[in-house]
C-alpha positions, 0 to 999 in steps of 0.5 A: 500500500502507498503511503501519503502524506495528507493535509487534513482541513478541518475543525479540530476535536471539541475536546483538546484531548480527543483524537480527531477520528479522521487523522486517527483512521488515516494515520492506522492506514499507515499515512502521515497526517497534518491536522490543518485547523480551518475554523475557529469558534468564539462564543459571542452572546455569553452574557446573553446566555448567562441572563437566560439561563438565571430567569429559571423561573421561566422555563421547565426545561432546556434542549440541546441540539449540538456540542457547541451548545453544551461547550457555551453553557459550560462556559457559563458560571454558575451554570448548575445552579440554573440546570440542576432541577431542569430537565434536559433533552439532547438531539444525538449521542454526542451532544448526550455525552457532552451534556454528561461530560462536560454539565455532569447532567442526565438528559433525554432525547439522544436516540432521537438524531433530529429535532423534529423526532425530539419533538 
């Protein structure tokens, strides 16, 4: 088999101590493999989120639909004082397990994949 160098573009792993799963595949076929980070996300509204999630008298429960959702909240101090009596509905397994992982919650919903199935 031939070995090739590549250039990888893409985001980088949520976690900086994840693998990305693609240089991973790449690299056990026996290729050398350059992860070229090509986004970068910056979590613009956080004071916006901070003061939604303080009017927890307002809501009953919260959905995430995707790991960047779960990284800005977070990001958020205090953040369990507002999720703790909540309950928490994620689309997909990997939002389910950032919700776990990152928020130390249970949530819902993970078998779902879409939002309109959540629903």
């Amino acid at each position: 088999m031939t070995m090739y160098d590549i250039a990888l573009f893409k985001a980088p792993p949520d976690d900086s101590n994840e693998n990305d799963k693609y240089a991973t595949f790449l690299r056990d076929k026996g290729h050398n493999v350059e992860l070229i980070p090509v986004i970068q996300f910056n979590f613009i509204n956080q004071q916006d989120l901070h003061s939604g999630l303080s009017k927890d008298d307002e809501y009953d429960g919260i959905v995430f639909t995707s790991v960047r959702s779960v990284q800005a909240v977070h990001g958020i101090q205090n953040n369990q004082q507002y999720l703790a009596k909540k309950k928490i509905y994620v689309v997909g397994e990997t939002t389910e397990a950032a919700v776990r992982n990152k928020l130390n919650l249970e949530s819902e919903g993970s078998h779902c994949g879409s939002a309109e199935s959540l629903a």
